[in-house]
Phi, psi and omega in degrees: 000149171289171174273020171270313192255358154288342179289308175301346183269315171318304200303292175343312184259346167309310192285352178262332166304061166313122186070008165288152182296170184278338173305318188289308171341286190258033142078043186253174152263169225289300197277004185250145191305188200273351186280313199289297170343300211282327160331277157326306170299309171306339169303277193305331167309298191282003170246325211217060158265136182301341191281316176294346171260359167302316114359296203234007159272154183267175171308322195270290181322325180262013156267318164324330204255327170274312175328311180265008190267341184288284127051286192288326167322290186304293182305335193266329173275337172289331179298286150011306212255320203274320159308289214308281216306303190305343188263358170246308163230145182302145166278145199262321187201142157292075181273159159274142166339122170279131198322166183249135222270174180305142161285336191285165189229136179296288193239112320166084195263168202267139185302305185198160188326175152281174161275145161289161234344073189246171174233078161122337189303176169223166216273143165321158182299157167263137179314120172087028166217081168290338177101193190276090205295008143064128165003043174268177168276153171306329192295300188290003156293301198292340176300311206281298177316337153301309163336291191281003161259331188271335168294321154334308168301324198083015238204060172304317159323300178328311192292305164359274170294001183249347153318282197297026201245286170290350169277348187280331171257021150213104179288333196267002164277097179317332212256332155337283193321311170321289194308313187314309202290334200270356175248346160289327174288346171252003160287325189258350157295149213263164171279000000 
């Protein structure tokens, strides 16, 4: 098999393991440390990270391959946080998760100016300015702050996957979406 389509068969059963453990995810058993996790995760890192694949994949597969890479980033950091924490302070009470605040953002500021006297175009992002990131998870915070060093960079693809990075840990950001359309939208003006 190619390395397209082992990527591509992975992604398939990570995104169909609905409600799977994070143990399950990277394919450890229950009981094995944070070394063998980290192991594990770098294995799936150096074959199926969506960066490696950006090329040679179509639009709808590399998005199924960052869907599903989130997925394992997101198990590989709970295990993580979970091992580090249980392994520094005792848990004192079983409280519940305090709610996580609305993702939606009421009023939804524009990534960068219109140009003077244009009619209507609006100007490429100014680097390092997606605008005010609103409500999210943290996970889909540190995605959205990559976005925005490769718009530093110049590197609109780049911003691009690292946009569809963070709306996959937070599907539910009104203000995620926006900024995606709008940098997918100077990715499809032509130079």
């Amino acid at each position: 098999m190619s390395v397209r389509s082992d990527v591509l068969l992975w992604a398939q059963r990570i995104v169909a393991r609905k409600g799977a453990q994070p143990h399950q995810l990277l394919d450890i058993n229950a009981d094995a440390g944070l070394e063998v996790a980290q192991d594990a995760f770098h294995k799936i890192a150096r074959i199926a990270h969506p960066d490696l694949h950006r090329n040679s994949l179509t639009r709808e597969e590399l998005e199924l391959v960052t869907a599903a890479y989130s997925r394992v980033v997101s198990a590989y950091q709970d295990l993580r946080n979970l091992t580090l924490q249980t392994g520094r302070l005792p848990v004192l009470r079983e409280d519940p998760p305090p709610p996580r605040p609305s993702s939606s953002v009421q009023s939804m500021p524009r990534m960068s100016p219109a140009r003077p006297g244009s009619s209507g175009d609006t100007a490429p992002p100014e680097p390092g300015k997606l605008g005010a990131p609103g409500a999210m998870s943290s996970k889909a915070l540190l995605y959205y702050r990559k976005a925005e060093l490769c718009l530093r960079r110049g590197d609109l693809k780049g911003a691009v996957l690292q946009l569809k990075m963070a709306i996959a840990c937070d599907p539910q950001s009104a203000f995620l979406r926006s900024a995606l359309a709008e940098v997918e939208a100077e990715v499809g003006k032509p130079r």
